[in-house]
C-alpha positions, 0 to 999 in steps of 0.5 A: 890859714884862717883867723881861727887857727892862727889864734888856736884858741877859737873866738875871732881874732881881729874883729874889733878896732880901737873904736870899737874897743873905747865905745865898749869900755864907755859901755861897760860903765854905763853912764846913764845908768849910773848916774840915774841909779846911784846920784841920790844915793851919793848926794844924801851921803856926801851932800855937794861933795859928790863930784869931789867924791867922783873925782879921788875915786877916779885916781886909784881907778886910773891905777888899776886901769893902768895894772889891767893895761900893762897886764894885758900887754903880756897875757892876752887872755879873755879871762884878764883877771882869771889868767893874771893873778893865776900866774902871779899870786895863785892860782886859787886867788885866780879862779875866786877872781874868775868867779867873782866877776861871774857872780857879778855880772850875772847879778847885774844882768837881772837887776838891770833888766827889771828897771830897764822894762819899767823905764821902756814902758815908762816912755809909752805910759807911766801907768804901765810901767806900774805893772811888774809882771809886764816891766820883768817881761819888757825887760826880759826881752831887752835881755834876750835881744842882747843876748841874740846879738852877743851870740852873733859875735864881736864884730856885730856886738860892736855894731849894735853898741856905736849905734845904741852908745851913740845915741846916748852920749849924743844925748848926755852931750846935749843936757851936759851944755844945756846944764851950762848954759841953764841958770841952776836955781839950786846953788851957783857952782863953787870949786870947793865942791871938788875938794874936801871941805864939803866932807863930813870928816874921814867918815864922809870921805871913805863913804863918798868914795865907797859909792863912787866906786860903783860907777866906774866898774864896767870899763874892763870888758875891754881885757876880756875881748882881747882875743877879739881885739886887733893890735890887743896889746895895745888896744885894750888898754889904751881903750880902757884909758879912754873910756875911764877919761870919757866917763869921769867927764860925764859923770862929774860934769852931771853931778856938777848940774845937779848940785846946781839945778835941784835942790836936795829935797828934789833929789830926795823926793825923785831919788830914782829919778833924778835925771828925768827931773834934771832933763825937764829943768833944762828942757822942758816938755822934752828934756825929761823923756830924753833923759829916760830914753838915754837911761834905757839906752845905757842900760841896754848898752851895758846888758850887751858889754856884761854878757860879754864880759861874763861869756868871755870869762866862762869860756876861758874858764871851760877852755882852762877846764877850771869848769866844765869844759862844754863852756869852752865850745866855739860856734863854727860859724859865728866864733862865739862861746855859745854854750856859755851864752846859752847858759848864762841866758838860761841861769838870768831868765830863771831868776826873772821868773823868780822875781816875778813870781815871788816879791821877796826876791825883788828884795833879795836882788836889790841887796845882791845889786848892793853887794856887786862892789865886795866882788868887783873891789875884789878882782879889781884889787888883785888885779892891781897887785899882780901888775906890781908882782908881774913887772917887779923886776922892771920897776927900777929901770926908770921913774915912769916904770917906777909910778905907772908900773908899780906906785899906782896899780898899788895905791890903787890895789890898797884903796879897793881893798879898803872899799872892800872892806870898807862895804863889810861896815855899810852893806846890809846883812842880806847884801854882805851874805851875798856878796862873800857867800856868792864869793864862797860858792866858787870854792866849790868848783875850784877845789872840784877841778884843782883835784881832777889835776886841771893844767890851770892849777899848774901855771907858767909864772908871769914875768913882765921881763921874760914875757917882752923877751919872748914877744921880741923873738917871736916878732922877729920870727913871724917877720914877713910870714903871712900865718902871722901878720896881725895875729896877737900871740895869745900868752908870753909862752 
């Protein structure tokens, strides 16, 4: 019996391994890429609180990390949030989760892709990277590489990403020393910077966090290749844990150095630069370059980790007939959801052609890339809330159960409704209309389908208690048989 038919549910099963699974959540969160994108930002927000901001947001992050991973213990589902808050909270909330994330990484897949062109001609000759038609077209080809290597399934997904992800954290790790031995001529390093009184006040604070917040989102496309996943019930989770551990680290330590090495008005003055400048401080003649090159890298990397985040959705959204059910067709040779990909390729070339012919819409991406995190703090949250509603019944057995299983995922729930919220005060109109109205528009397709009677809208409840009864049984049974050594069961049914 081959890998397929022991799933029953069509993508390969078993082609990726706990390595495998932590560098795609490293991946996911694109360190890079974030920390050259979004430090000025935090700097001109909260000053030298920056890492103190990284730090407290890292703590409720950790809980839904731990929600997504106690989740997907008892539903591997390549939907995660789709199928988990679906059987819990409702289905409705489950397909807006679905979506969300949808409408997210394909917003992202085109606002990184533009920068990723301009950095790529900016290692040849600054003065093209000027040229906007030949930057979108650079980095349209990024786009189409990735979405060629995608295609071609898990296990060479994986491949390309330990040779691009490790180049780039071989780089950081490099300029992460140097930055400590280098004699910063900005300010010497004080541990106040990772506590509060460098805060403006309460307002200071929920800013700082508001911002940290978006550079984390990424490490949950571990849940989403679960099927792909040896040992997923496991792995994905733990994977998670450690991508989150890997990426707090570099994203603090970085911010440490720039607090350290330039001073605001550097920062100011280089706002999408920052690193590159950091780079040529501690490395001159080089560091700079090599900075630039890790940041293609990264975004590169995390292009791969969001197309297959958003592919994966989709396809358990056809297979779920939740949308059309051609989304959910397997290729038979590669065991990849290639309508999806082809659809979603289709959908981010024509918004790059959009953005190169019309300026305004450059400006209506940069407010929808803003508008990412009301979508991400949504899944996110009710993720986090239906880990506690999942394993309600299980959270008085001991103490660990108690804070791992029901405290944290809720504390974390809590803080990224309010960051929800929270974004509603501090986003621009533009970027709020598209942040809720690309929300919206997945009212649509769910009413659409939820009449048509799909199976979806008619869920088997998740219960933590019942689900490892059920896994107990069918462990047992599957025993020494062959057509089940090493196949994950797809749901607790």
């Amino acid at each position: 019996m081959n890998k397929r038919s022991r799933t029953g549910r069509g993508l390969r099963s078993n082609a990726l391994g706990t390595f495998d699974t932590v560098v795609m959540a490293v991946a996911g969160s694109a360190p890079a890429y974030s920390l050259a994108a979004t430090t000025a930002v935090l700097t001109g927000a909260v000053g030298l609180a920056g890492p103190a901001a990284l730090l407290y947001c890292a703590i409720p992050m950790l809980g839904i990390v731990l929600a997504f991973g106690r989740l997907g213990r008892i539903d591997v589902n390549a939907g995660a949030a789709y199928s988990w808050v679906a059987r819990t909270l409702h289905p409705f909330l489950g397909f807006m989760s679905g979506w969300a994330l949808v409408v997210a990484a394909t917003i992202f897949m085109v606002a990184g892709s533009l920068p990723a062109g301009q950095m790529t001609l900016a290692l040849v000759d600054p003065e093209l990277a000027r040229d906007t038609a030949l930057a979108t077209a650079t980095g349209a080809g990024w786009f189409l590489l990735m979405l060629a290597v995608v295609l071609g399934g898990a296990r060479l997904s994986a491949r390309a990403q330990v040779i691009v992800s490790g180049v780039e954290l071989a780089i950081l790790v490099v300029f992460a020393v140097g930055a400590l031995l280098h004699h910063g001529g900005a300010a010497p390093f004080d541990w106040s910077w990772l506590g509060f009184s460098h805060f403006d006040g309460l307002r200071g604070f929920a800013s700082g966090t508001l911002i940290a917040a978006f550079y984390y989102w990424g490490w949950d496309v571990t849940s989403n290749l679960s099927e792909e996943t040896r040992d997923s019930r496991r792995t994905a989770g733990l994977a998670a844990l450690v991508g989150l551990a890997v990426v707090f680290l570099l994203f603090v330590g970085f911010t440490v150095a720039v607090n350290m090495t330039l001073t605001p008005g550097a920062i100011e003055q280089h706002e999408s630069n920052v690193l590159a400048v950091l780079g040529e401080t501690i490395w001159p003649g080089v560091g700079g370059k090599l900075m630039v090159l890790a940041v293609v890298l990264s975004t590169i990397a995390t292009l791969e980790t969001t197309l297959l985040q958003v592919t994966r959705s989709l396809f358990a959204m056809g297979r779920d007939r939740t949308l059309p059910a051609v989304l959910g067709t397997v290729h038979r040779r590669w065991n990849t959801p290639w309508v999806a990909v082809v659809v979603v390729g289709a959908v981010a070339l024509g918004l790059f052609v959009a953005s190169n012919a019309l300026g305004s819409v450059e400006d209506i991406m940069a407010d929808a890339l803003a508008a990412i995190g009301l979508q991400t703090t949504f899944y996110y949250g009710l993720a986090g809330l239906a880990a506690v509603v999942a394993y309600r019944g299980t959270l008085t057995e001991s103490v660990g159960s108690f804070v791992f299983g029901g405290l944290w995922p809720a504390l974390g729930a809590l803080f990224m409704f309010c960051v929800f919220v929270a974004s509603l005060t501090q986003l621009s109109g533009t970027a709020i209309a598209i942040g809720l109205g690309g929300l919206a528009a997945g009212l649509a397709p769910m009413l659409w389908y939820w009449r048509r009677g799909s199976a979806y809208y008619r869920p088997a409840a998740l219960d933590a208690g019942r689900a490892i009864a059920v896994d107990e049984v069918y462990a047992s049974a599957g025993a020494g048989r062959t057509e089940y050594a090493g196949a994950p069961l797809p749901t607790d049914f």
